[in-house]
N, C-alpha and C positions, 0 to 999 in steps of 0.2 A: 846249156849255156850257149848264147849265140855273139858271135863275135864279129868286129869289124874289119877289114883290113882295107888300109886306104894306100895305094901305090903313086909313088912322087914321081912326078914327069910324064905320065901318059895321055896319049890325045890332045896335047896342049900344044898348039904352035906349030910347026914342022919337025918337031922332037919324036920320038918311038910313040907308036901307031899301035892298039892291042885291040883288037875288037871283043866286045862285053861277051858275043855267044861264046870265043873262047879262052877268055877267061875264065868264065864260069865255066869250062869244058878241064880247065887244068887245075883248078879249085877243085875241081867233083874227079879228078884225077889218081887226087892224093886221100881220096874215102872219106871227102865232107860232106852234108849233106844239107837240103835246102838251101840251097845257094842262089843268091838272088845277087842284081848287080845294080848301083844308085845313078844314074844318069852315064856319062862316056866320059868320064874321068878318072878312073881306078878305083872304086868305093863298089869292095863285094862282100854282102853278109853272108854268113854261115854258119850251123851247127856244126864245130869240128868233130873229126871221127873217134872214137873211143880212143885208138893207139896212137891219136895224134901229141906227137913232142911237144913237149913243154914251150917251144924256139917254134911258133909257125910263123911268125916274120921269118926268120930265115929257112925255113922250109918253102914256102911259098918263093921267097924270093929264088931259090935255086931254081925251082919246078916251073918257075915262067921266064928264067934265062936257056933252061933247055929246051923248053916248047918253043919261045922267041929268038932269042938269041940277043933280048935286050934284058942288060943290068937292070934293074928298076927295084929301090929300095921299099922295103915294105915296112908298116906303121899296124898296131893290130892295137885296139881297143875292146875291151870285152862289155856287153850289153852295163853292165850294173856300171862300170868305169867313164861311159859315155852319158848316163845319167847323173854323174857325179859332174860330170864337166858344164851339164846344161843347169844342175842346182847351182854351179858357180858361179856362174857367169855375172862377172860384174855391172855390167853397161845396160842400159837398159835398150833395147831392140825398136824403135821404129823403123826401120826399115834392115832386113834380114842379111841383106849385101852390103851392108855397112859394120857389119861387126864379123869379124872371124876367128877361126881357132887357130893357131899352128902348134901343131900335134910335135912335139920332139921326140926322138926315140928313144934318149935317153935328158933328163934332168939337169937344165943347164941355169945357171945364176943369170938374172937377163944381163949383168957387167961383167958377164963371158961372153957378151955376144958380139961386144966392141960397138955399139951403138952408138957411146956418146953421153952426152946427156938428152934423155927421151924428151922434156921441156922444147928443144930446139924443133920438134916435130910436132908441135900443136899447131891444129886442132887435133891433131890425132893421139890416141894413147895406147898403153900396152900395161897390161897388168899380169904377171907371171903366175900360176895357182898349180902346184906339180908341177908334170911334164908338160904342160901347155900355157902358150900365151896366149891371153885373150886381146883383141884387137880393136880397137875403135876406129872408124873409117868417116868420120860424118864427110867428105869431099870423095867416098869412093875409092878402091883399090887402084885406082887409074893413075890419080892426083895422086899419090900418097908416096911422102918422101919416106915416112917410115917402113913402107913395105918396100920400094925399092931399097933399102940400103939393108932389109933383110934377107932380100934374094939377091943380092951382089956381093954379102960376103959369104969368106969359106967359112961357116959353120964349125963348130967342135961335135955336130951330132948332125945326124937325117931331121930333116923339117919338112913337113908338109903341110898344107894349109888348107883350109876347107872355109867357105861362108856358114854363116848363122843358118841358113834353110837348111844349107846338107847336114849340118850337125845334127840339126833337130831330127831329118830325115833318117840319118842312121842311128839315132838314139831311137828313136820308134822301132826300126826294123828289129832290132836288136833286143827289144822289150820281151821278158819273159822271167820264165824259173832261170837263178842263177843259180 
């Protein structure tokens, strides 16, 4: 089984800095193996190790506060779970940066998230499927009031967000025997 794990807040902006070799170096730390890492944004797959804990979000997250000494919440998707995301996906995809995931770590009602009514952010939309919302962006994550006012509130859970390309990206890497 190979698995995703995507950490919120790295490499972005002037925020906590982790470079990919070692990550991958504190991933293959803790006895996982073929670890590979998706662009310089926190997205590292992996065969977890036979004795690996049930909780490798939170394994992971301790084991790169002590290597770092940054907090950085961790998100873990496993291969077959990522392909469930990409069969869902509502929207249709012309352009890959205009549709995205945000992965929640735990299962949130979208009228837990204090949005509003989502209508007031058209063109854009949000369709909730499990732990993830799916995103329409036709104006870009730039323009988009609905993704500012999902990264401006305090959440009830960890969110990370990923575009349409890395989704697909870490749903391939992650392809195999489950």
């Amino acid at each position: 089984m190979r698995v995703a794990a995507l950490l919120r807040g790295i490499n972005v902006g002037a925020g906590k800095r982790i470079a990919m070799p070692a990550l991958r170096e504190i991933v293959e730390s803790l006895g996982h193996r073929d670890v590979e890492t998706y662009l310089q944004s926190g997205n590292v797959v992996f065969t977890p190790a036979a004795r690996a804990k049930d909780d490798l979000a939170e394994t992971l997250e301790k084991a790169i506060e002590k290597a770092t000494g940054h907090e950085v919440p961790v998100i873990v998707r496993t291969g077959a779970e990522l392909a469930k995301i990409v069969d869902a996906n509502p929207y249709t995809v012309d352009d890959p940066t205009k549709v995205v995931v945000a992965f929640l770590a735990e299962p949130v009602e979208v009228s837990g998230l204090g949005l509003g009514d989502l209508g007031s952010y058209a063109p854009d939309d949000l369709s909730q499927i499990g732990s993830e919302l799916f995103i329409s962006l036709p104006n870009g994550q730039g323009r988009s009031k609905l993704m500012e006012a999902l990264t401006k509130r305090r959440l009830p859970t960890v969110v990370t967000v990923r575009n349409w390309r890395t989704v697909l990206a870490l749903a391939e890497m992650t392809r195999g025997e489950e």
